[in-house]
Steps between C-alpha positions, in 0.01 A plus 500: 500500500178334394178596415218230515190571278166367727245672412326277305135405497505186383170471361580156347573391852115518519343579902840391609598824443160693550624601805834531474815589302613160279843539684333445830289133425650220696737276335612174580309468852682741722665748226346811302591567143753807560716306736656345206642791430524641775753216639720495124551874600620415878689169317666711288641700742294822364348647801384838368095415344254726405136353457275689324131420558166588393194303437365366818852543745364448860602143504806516333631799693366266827702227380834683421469741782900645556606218408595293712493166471758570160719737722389757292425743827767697467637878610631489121381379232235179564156514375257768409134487359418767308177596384306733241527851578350833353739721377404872542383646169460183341133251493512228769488167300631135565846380345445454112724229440827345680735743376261795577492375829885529569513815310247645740772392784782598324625735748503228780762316211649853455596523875656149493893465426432185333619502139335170444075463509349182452138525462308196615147332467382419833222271335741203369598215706830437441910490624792643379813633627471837325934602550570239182195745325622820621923399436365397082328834517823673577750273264279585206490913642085461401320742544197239602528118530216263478461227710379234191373092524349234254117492577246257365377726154163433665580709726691751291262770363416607854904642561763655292678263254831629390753385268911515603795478290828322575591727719190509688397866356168546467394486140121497491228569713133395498252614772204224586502385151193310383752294294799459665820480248743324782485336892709727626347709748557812743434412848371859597857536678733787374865622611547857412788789570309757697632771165326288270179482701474836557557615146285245297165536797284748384081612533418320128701117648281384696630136480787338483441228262265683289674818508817544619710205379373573180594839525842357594571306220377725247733750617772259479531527868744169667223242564601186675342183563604232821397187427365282805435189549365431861137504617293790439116466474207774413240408688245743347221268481289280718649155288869649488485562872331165594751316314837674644320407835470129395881482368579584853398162576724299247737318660824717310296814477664743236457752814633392797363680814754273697838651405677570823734748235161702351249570777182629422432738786163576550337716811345176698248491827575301779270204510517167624677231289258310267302222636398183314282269723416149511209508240696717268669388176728748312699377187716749278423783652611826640382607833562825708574534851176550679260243270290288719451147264264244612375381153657451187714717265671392204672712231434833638668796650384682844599785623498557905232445733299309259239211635427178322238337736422134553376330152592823305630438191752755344674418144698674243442829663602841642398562843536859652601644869206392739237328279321246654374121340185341703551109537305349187628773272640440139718805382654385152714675263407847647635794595423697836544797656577615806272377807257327276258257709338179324221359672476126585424345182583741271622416187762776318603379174230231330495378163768451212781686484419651156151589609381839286688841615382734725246738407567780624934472382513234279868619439607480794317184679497253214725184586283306774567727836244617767672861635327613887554808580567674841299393830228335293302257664348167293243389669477081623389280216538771207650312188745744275613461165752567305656822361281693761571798652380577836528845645618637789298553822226276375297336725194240551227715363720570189455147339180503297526064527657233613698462163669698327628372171808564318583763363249738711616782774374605825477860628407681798122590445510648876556901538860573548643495778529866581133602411388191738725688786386844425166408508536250829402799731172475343384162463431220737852280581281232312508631125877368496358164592800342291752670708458271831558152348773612247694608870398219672667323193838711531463486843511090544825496313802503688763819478215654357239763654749804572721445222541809304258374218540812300856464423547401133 
């Protein structure tokens, strides 16, 4: 059986996932994060999947539903979602770490004839036939095998780097190190017998890279790495994820979303095929069923039902479900969200691309990209610079100019949304006055209107 880990906030994913869990942002146009693995589960003929969710789940449990659309809605076995629970006698509190969170479910495991668990990031985008993975795990008789890959050592001290001996033992372990030793590195993706998990999870391991695998090896337990070699990607921040959108677009991408012999399933609306008009010019790009394109898109990725209108210009960008472009529009190395409107005129992304960082999360917004979040409306003629972070559910009255300059955020300055309905009954229909032109704006676009606009 497997157990995928998707719980994760993904703060580095910055407003992208505000809302929701990191498994659940949209990947690749049409995809989410977790049908990566999701489909190498159903691919690899392993049709009994626990997820285990926590921060922010509505969308994701939405999204997977029963399962469906990976024949995971079964009578036995398929999918379940599986959630933080009080135990009597104990203090409610959220899962502590990833192997906390599977010890907390052990007894769903415990009920399970498997002998095999693999336990599985959700977060990763990746595929991989996991019966090669699971077969080395028995030939060696480990007690846990590590799925392990060559990284870039830049990228290194943010995962576990291990060390393996000729026999592909694991001889040394090192947990985020600030100075990496090697560029070997675990890929969050473990193969254990169901007697080993259950004897080396306990209330003090709280992780397994920073606790248990230690643990493991220091009690000379049988520690095993699997070297891969395909594509795997951790798309834990805003330039990671941009970028394993982009190499989507190569003309050999190192992922192919093509092959007839590794579907990605994903759970899809029915919309009308894509329609490019007679204004519209669209080089290298990827564009979901449902996108409306009457002005120009080059080097970008959009996900269904989005609108590129007449003059528009859309370029090295990620386009979300539903947003709409107004004709004379310039969005440019950006990022946005679901359902995101740009006024005629607008420009999203001005500037050099190594304009200064982001204010507010210099960390995390740093490398030239303009990130919209959910529903957000830019108003016509507003010019946007770089590494700027717009919130969600911003509207008109929220921009304090016409400009705003690299490196600078936007926020709601309204009151939230639910104080503005509680107090509706007792104020004039008027005090919303940014309400009626922000629907009129939804309204216009096609598809739109009664869409579910909550869903994540």
């Amino acid at each position: 059986m497997a157990v995928i880990l998707a719980g994760g906030e993904g703060e580095r994913l910055s407003i992208l996932s505000q809302e929701r869990a990191k498994p659940a942002v949209p990947f690749g146009g049409k995809y989410r994060i977790i049908d990566f693995t999701l489909s190498n589960c159903v691919n690899s003929d392993i049709d009994d999947v626990v997820v285990l969710t926590q921060y922010n789940p509505r969308s994701l449990n939405d999204h997977i539903g029963l399962g469906r659309p990976w024949d995971l809605d079964r009578n036995r076995g398929g999918v379940k979602l599986l959630q933080p629970y009080i135990e009597r006698g104990k203090l409610a509190e959220w899962y502590r770490g990833t192997a906390d969170a599977v010890l907390r479910n052990i007894n769903v495991l415990e009920h399970n004839p498997a002998d095999i668990v693999l336990v599985l990031a959700g977060d990763h985008i990746y595929k991989m036939d996991y019966q090669p993975f699971v077969a080395a795990h028995r030939r060696h008789r480990a007690d846990v095998t590590i799925a392990v890959r060559r990284v870039p050592l830049a990228e290194a001290s943010r995962m576990g780097i291990l060390a393996l001996d000729e026999n592909d033992r694991v001889i040394e372990w090192q947990e985020k190190p600030k100075q990496p030793k090697s560029d070997l590195a675990s890929m969050g993706v473990y193969v254990f017998s169901k007697k080993s998990l259950r004897r080396w999870l306990s209330e003090d391991r709280v992780d397994f890279g920073a606790n248990v695998i230690p643990a493991m090896l220091a009690a000379d337990a049988r520690v095993f790495g699997y070297r891969y070699s395909g594509y795997w990607q951790d798309v834990g921040t805003i330039q990671s994820f941009w970028e394993a959108n982009m190499r989507l677009l190569d003309d050999d991408p190192d992922l192919d979303l093509y092959d007839k012999d590794w579907v990605i399933h994903t759970r899809s609306e029915e919309r009308a095929p894509a329609k490019v008009g007679p204004t519209a010019q669209v080089h290298k790009s990827l564009i979901s069923h449902g996108c409306e394109i009457a002005g120009t898109v080059v080097n970008s990725v959009l996900s269904p039902g989005v609108r590129v209108d007449v003059g528009a210009v859309v370029r090295d960008s990620i386009v979300m479900f539903d947003s709409v472009i107004r004709s004379g529009a310039v969005v440019d190395r950006a990022i946005l969200d679901k359902e995101v409107v740009v006024g005629q005129g607008a420009i999203v992304g001005e500037g050099p691309f190594d304009d200064r960082p982001n204010k507010q999360e210099p960390g995390r917004l740093n490398t030239g990209i303009t990130v919209v979040g959910k529903r957000a409306v830019i108003p016509r003629g507003v010019r946007i610079g770089r590494n700027v972070k717009v919130a969600a559910d911003v509207r008109s009255s929220d921009f304090a100019g016409r400009i705003v300059r690299s490196g600078e955020s936007v926020e709601v300055r309204r009151a939230p949304r639910a104080r503005r309905a509680a107090t509706a009954t007792t104020q004039p229909a008027q005090a919303d006055g940014d309400r009626a032109p922000v629907a009129a704006l939804i309204n216009a676009s096609p598809g739109r209107g009664k869409r579910a606009v909550n869903d994540d």
